[in-house]
N, C-alpha and C positions, 0 to 999 in steps of 0.2 A: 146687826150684821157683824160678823167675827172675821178678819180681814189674817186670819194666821193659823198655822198647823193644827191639827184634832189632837196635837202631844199634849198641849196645853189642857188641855180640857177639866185633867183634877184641880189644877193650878186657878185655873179661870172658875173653878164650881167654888171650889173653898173660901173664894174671894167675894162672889157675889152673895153665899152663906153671911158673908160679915158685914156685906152692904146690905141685905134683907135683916140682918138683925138689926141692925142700926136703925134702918126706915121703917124698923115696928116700934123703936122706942121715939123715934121725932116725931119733930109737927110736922103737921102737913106739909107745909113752906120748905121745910129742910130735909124733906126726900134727896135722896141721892138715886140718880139715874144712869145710867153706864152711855155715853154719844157715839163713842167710839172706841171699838177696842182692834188693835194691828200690832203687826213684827216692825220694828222697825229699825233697822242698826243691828240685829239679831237677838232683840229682845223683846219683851212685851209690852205695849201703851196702851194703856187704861184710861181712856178721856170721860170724867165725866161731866155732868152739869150743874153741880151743887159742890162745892168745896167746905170742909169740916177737917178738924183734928181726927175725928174720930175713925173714917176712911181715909187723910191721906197716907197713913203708917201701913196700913195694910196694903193700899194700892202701890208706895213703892216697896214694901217686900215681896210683895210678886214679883213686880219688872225686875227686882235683881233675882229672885227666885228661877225665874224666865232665863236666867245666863249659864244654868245649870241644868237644866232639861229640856232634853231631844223635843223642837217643835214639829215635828213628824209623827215619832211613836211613843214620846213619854219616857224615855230611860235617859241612861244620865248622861249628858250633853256638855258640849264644848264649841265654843265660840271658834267658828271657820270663815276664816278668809277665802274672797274669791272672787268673782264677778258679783257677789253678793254677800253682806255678811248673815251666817245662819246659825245658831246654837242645833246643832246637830250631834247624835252619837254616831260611834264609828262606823256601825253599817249602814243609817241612814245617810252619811256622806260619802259611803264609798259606793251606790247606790245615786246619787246624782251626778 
């Protein structure tokens, strides 16, 4: 379950690309599984269930990745204040 905008969605693929390459080189034991992923503060949280060097560099270059791209439609985004905070571009926030 993806709990944040379809903007993410290159960000979120290129991420899970680097956790599937990883989980073809571990053991069993040391799969890495995605628990949850959400917007949260107007960025992206990647929760998973196995903690490694190897994933957590890439999980948080995303989330700061995430502070730079519209979670709506993918273009290039800016952290908006408001009744919510959202990394939104300008016409996805002029548009809410």
């Amino acid at each position: 379950h993806f709990d944040c905008g379809d903007g993410w969605f290159v960000l979120l693929r290129d991420l899970s690309d680097k956790i599937e390459a990883f989980n073809r080189t571990a053991d069993g034991d040391q799969h890495v599984v995605a628990t949850q992923v959400k917007e949260k503060f107007g960025g992206l949280r990647f929760y998973v269930d196995h903690h490694c060097d190897e994933v957590e560099g890439p999980i948080a270059d995303a989330e700061e990745k995430s502070f730079e791209i519209c979670e709506e439609c993918g273009g290039v985004g800016t952290l908006r204040e408001g009744n919510w905070l959202r990394t939104l571009c300008d016409d996805c926030h002029h548009k809410k």
